[in-house]
N, C-alpha and C positions, 0 to 999 in steps of 0.2 A: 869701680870694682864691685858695690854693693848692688849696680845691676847686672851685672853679670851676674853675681849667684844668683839675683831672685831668678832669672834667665834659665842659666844652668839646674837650680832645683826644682824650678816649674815644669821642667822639660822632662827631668829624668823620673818625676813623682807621673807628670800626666801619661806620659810614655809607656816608663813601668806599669801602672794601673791599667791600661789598657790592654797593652799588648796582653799581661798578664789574663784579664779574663778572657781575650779571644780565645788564645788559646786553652783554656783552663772549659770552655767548651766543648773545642774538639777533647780532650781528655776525658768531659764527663760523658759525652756521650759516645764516644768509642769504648769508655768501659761499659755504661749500659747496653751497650751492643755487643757486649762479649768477646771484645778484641782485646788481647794484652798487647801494654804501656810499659814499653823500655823505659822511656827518658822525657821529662816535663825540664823544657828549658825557656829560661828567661834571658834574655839576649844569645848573644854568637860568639864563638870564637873561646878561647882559652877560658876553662872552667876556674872561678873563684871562690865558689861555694858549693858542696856537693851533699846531700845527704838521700840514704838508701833506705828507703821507708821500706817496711815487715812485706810490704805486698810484693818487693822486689822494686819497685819504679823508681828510679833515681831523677831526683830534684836539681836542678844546678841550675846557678847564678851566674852566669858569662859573664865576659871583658864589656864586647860592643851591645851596648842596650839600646839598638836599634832593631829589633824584631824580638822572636821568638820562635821554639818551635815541639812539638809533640812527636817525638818518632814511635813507632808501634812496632811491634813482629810483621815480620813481611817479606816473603819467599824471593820477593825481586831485590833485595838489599844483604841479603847473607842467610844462611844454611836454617831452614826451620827442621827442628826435631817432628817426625810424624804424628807422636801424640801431640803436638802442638798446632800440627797445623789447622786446625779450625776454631784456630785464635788469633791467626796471624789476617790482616788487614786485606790484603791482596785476597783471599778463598772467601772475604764475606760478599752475600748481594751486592747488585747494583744499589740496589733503592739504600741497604745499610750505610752501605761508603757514603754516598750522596748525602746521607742525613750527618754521620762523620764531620763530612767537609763543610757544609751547611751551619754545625752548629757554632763554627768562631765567629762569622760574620752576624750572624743571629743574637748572639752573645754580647756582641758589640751594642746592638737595636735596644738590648732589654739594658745593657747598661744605661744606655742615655738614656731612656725612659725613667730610672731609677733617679739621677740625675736629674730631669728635669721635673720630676714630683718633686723632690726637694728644695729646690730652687722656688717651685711657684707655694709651696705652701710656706716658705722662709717668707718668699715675697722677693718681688724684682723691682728696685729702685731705678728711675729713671726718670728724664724730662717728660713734660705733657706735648703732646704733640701738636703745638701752637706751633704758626707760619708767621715767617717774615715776608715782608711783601715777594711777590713773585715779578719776574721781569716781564718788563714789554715784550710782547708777541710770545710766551714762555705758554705749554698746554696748562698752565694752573691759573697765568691770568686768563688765558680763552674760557678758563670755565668757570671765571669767576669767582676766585679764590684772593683775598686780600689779607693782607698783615694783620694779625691778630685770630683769624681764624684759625678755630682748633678743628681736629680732626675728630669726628668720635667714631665712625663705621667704615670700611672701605667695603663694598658689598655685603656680605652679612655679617662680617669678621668686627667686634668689637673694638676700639683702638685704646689701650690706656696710657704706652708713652711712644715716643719718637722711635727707638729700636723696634715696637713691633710695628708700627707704621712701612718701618722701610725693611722690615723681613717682608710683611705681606705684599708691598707693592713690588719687590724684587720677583716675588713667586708668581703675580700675577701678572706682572708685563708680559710674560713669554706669551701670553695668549693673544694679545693684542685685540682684545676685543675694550671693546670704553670700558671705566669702570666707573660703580657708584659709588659716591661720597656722601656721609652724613655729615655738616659741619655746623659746629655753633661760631656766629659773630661776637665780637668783644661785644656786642649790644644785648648778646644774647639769646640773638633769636636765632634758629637751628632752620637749615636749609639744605634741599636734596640737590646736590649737582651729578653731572657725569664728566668726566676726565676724559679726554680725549689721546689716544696714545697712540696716533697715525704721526710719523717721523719718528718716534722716540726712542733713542738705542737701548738695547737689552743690554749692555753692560753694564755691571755695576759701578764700573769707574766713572761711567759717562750721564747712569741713566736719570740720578737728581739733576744735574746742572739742565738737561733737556726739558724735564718736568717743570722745571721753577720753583722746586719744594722744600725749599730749605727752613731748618728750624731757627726760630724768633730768637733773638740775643740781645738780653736787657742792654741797656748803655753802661759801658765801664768805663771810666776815667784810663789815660792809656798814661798809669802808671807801675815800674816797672818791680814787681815783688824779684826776680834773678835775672841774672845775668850768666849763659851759660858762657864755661871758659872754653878761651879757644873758636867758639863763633864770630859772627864780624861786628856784635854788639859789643862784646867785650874787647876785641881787638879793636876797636875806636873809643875805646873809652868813658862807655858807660857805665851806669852802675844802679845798684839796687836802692829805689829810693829816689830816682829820677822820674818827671812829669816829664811826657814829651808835649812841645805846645806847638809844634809845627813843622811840616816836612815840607821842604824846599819852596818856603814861604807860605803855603797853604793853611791853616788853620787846626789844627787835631783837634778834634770833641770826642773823640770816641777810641777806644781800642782797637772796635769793628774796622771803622774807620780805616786806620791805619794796616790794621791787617791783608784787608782787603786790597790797598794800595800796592802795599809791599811783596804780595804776592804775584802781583801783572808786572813788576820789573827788577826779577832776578839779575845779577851783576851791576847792576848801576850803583853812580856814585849818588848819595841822596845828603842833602844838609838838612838836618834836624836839629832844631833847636828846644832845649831843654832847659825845667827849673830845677835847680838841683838845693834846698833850701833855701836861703834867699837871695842865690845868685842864677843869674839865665846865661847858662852857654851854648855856645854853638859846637855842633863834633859833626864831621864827617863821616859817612859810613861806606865801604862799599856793600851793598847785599848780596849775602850766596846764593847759592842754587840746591834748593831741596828735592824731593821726592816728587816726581812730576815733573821738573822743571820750575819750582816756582819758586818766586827770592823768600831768601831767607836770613831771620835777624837774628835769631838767638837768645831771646830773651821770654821771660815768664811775665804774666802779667797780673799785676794787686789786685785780687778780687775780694770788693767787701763780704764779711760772713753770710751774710743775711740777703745777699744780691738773690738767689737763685730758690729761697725758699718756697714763694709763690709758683714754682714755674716744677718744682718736685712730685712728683706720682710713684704711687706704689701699687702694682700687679699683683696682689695674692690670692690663694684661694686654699677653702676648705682642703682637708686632706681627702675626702673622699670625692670631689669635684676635680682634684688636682692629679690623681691617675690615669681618668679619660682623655683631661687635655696635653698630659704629657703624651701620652701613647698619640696620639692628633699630632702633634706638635712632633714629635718624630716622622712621623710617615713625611711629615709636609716639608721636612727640612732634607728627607732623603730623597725623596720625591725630588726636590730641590735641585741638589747635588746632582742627581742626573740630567737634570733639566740645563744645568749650567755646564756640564760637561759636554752634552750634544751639542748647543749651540758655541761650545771652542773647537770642536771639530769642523762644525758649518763654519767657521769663522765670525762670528756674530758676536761671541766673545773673545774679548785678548788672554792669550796664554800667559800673559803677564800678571794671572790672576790664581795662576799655579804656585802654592807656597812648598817650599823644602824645612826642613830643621831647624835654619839659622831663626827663621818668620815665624815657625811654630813655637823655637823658644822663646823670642823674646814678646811674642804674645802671651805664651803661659808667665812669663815673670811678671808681668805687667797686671793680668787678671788677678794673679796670686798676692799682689801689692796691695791691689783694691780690696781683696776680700774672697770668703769661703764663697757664697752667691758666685759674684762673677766666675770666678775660676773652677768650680762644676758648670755652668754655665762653657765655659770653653769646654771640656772636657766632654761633654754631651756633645757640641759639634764635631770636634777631632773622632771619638768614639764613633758617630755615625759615616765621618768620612773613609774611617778606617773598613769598617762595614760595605758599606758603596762600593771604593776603590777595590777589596778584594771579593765582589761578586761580578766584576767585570770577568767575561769571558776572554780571558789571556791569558794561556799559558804558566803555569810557575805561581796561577794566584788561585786563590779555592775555585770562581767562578770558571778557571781556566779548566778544576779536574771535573767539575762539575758539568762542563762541556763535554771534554773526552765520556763520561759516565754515561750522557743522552745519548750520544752517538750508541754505543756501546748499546744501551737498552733497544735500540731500533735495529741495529743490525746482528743483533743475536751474540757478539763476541767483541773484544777488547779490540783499541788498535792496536796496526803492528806497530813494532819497534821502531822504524824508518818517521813512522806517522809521529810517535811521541816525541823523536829526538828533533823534526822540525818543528813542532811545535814549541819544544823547550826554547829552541836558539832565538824563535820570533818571539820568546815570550820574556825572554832575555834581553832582546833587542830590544823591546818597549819599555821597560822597566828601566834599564840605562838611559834612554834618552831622556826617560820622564825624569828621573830623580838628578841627571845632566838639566833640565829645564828648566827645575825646583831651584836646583843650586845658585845656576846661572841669574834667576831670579833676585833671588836672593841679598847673592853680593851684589847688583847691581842696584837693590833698594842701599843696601849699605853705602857704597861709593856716593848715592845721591844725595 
């Protein structure tokens, strides 16, 4: 229950924030455009809050706070008085309206920018980006890359923990060209490689296990701090406070170990035996089936305090260093977002990698748990996707009137009616499917 609300209030805080300033945007700058503003709404559907500011523009708090929206004066929606009409949205310029439309998505860019100055000058906590060893024939053994190697440069791009690591190598795989690696040895000495990324899939779901780049994980005793209820840890009768000392006679040294095992044989029945203070039992398991497909046990695992201090890094920077690389750091991550959306069209990425609301919340509850940092940190990426997703040229989204607008400015005159109204229903049609895709998504990580 107590995840669900972090869920539910991460969701309706990031949401709300957001949506709130795209639109809040278009408002500012339709009024500096000399258009009057009926109505500044925050979600859909049945007003819950209403208030009538001096200027006349009426504020209201909707049911569904799933969008938003800014209606204006405008000759194609109901009767404008004549002294009115060159206030009404419909009589201003092309280039006006465009700039109108333009500014929610925009609004969005300067959010996350805002957002991601705070975060780097708070500072971003995270592992170093030390490697476990890589697998035989993996492009990280081909290039020479061994266990305990850290990463410090991936071509000119500085590395200081494991998430930026695997931002920059996600952005740069699309290119497919090698890339360079600056690495230090556990011995210390720093060595120039190149990476080779001829086979290696662009999907994110796929494209570390190809690389062979997974991050180092000190040795943890595979003892168990929870036992979630209802999993098939619990449901065979384990408990918190149990050592495991071997699966199906095999030896346990390690957490890794085990995890690793337990993951290549979802549904099986496994005998483990365990110390449970100073008795050793044996319990059967069957293991589930997680996300992916891979087994799954249920249980949390004791990690000493002090396990992971050595292996901690912190990302910060000046405030005045920290607004170049934010505004960097946006372009790169929107830049990004398109780059990841072409290639699901090409099919090179799985659409599987489309999230809906149910994903969004319970990643906002989850960043929210962690901390202020993470969850601006989220909130800068949803804000930029928000951004991206409505400057696509589709129908129904700003990028969509923003289309109609260019057409318009080359052929001298608006389209007709017949033009707009197909375009509405194809823009209608994609919009259904995608947020059918999201959904679909969605419950199907749930069910897993």
């Amino acid at each position: 229950m107590l995840e669900l609300a972090w869920s539910v209030g991460g969701f309706l805080v990031a949401i709300g924030v957001l949506v709130a300033f795209h639109e809040f945007g278009h408002y500012w700058v339709a009024r500096r455009c000399g258009v009057k503003v009926l109505r500044y709404s925050l979600g859909f559907g049945k007003p819950v809050w209403t208030h009538r500011a001096k200027d006349g523009v009426e504020w209201v708090v909707s049911a569904l706070p799933l969008g938003g929206y800014v209606k204006m004066l405008d000759e194609r929606e109901g009767e404008v008085p004549a002294h009115e009409r060159h206030l009404a949205f419909n009589t201003q310029t092309v280039g006006k309206r465009a700039l109108i439309v333009v500014a929610g998505p925009l609004f969005n860019f300067l959010l996350a920018i805002a957002f991601y100055w705070i975060v780097f000058v708070v500072g971003v906590e995270g592992v170093k980006p030390i490697l476990a060893e890589p697998p035989v024939a993996s492009a990280a053994a081909k290039a020479g890359l061994h266990a305990g190697d850290t990463i410090l440069r991936v071509g000119d791009k500085d590395i200081a923990t494991w998430n930026t690591l695997r931002t920059e190598l996600i952005d740069r795989v699309f290119d497919g060209r090698p890339l360079a690696l600056d690495v230090r040895g556990h011995d210390g000495v720093a060595r120039h490689l190149r990476l080779d990324l001829a086979g290696v899939r662009v999907d994110p779901e796929y494209l570390f296990d190809d690389l062979g780049l997974n991050a180092f994980q000190p040795d943890i005793p595979p003892k168990l701090a929870e036992v979630v209820r209802g999993d098939p840890a619990d449901n065979a009768g384990f408990q918190a406070g149990d050592l495991l000392l071997s699966c199906n006679g095999t030896p346990l040294t390690s957490w890794l170990q085990w995890a690793n095992w337990l993951r290549a044989h979802p549904g099986e029945v496994v005998k483990v035996q365990v110390q449970r203070g100073a008795q050793t039992l044996t319990l059967n398991v069957i293991l589930g089936r997680g996300e992916h497909g891979i087994g799954k046990f249920g249980a949390r695992v004791e990690v000493p305090p002090d396990l992971w201090q050595d292996l901690r890094a912190e990302d910060r920077l000046a405030p005045a260093e920290a607004l170049p690389a934010a505004v960097r750091h946006t372009g790169q991550m929107s830049w990004l977002t398109l780059k990841m959306l072409w290639r699901m069209v090409l099919g090179d990425v799985s659409i599987r990698n489309v999230s809906g609301p149910i994903q969004i919340a319970q990643v906002a509850g989850f960043s929210a748990q962690v901390g202020l940092v993470p969850f601006l940190a989220f909130m800068a990426i949803v804000s930029i996707s928000l951004g991206v997703l409505n400057l696509l040229p589709v129908p129904l989204l700003d990028g969509g009137h923003l289309l109609y607008y260019a057409v318009e400015a080359v052929k001298g005159s608006p389209l007709s009616e017949r033009a707009l109204e197909m375009g509405q229903r194809l823009g209608l049609t994609f919009l259904v499917a995608l947020m059918g895709l999201a959904f679909y998504n969605d419950i199907a990580r749930l069910l897993n």
